[in-house]
N, C-alpha and C positions, 0 to 999 in steps of 0.2 A: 504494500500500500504506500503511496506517495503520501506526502504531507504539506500542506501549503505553507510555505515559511517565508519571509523579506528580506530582502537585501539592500542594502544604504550606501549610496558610493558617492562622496564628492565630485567636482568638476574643478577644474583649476579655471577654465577658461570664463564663467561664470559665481565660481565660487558657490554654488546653488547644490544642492543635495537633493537626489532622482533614488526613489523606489524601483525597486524589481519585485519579481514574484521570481521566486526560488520554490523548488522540491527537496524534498530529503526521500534519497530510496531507503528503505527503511532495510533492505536485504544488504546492500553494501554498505551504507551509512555514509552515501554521497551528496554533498547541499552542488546544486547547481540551477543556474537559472532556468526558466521554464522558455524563455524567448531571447534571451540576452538584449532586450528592448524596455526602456524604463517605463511606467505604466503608462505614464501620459505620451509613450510613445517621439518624444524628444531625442532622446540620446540613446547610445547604447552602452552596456558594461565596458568597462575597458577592463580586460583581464589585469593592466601594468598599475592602474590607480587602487589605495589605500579604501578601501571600503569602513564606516562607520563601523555598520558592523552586519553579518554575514548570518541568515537560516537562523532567525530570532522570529517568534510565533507574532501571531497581528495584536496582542496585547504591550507584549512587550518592544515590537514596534512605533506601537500606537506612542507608549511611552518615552520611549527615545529619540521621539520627533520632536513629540512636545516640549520637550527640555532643548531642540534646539531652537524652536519659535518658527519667524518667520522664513530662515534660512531650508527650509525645504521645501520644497514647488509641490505647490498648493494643489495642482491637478493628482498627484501621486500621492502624497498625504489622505485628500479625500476620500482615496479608493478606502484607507482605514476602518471607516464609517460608517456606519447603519446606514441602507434607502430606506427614504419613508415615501408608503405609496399613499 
């Protein structure tokens, strides 16, 4: 079973911080991303850049954004969040 987990990687170019959506296979115990494309579709992972931090679940993502504020793009954060229909 795969497991839905986040990925947080800065941008030097921007200095702005892009969500990923990550898997963990839970048979090898491998995090990798599911598209190497940031949610909002912007950027891509760069394997060579410093990631925040790596295959952390959506709570404790959720957490770790908000502690950095407004420095992470606001389309990829959102995905965090309840829809209300």
């Amino acid at each position: 079973m795969n497991k839905t987990v986040y990925i947080l990687q800065k941008f030097k170019d921007s200095q702005e911080f892009h969500l990923f959506e990550g898997k963990i296979d839970d048979e090898n115990n491998i995090c990798s991303s599911k598209t190497g494309k940031s949610i909002c579709g912007k950027v891509k992972l760069d394997a060579n850049a410093k990631c925040e931090f790596v295959c952390e679940d959506e709570d404790h993502s959720r957490y770790k954004c908000y502690l950095l504020e407004k420095k992470v793009c606001g389309t990829c954060v959102s995905h965090l969040y309840g829809k209300f229909e």
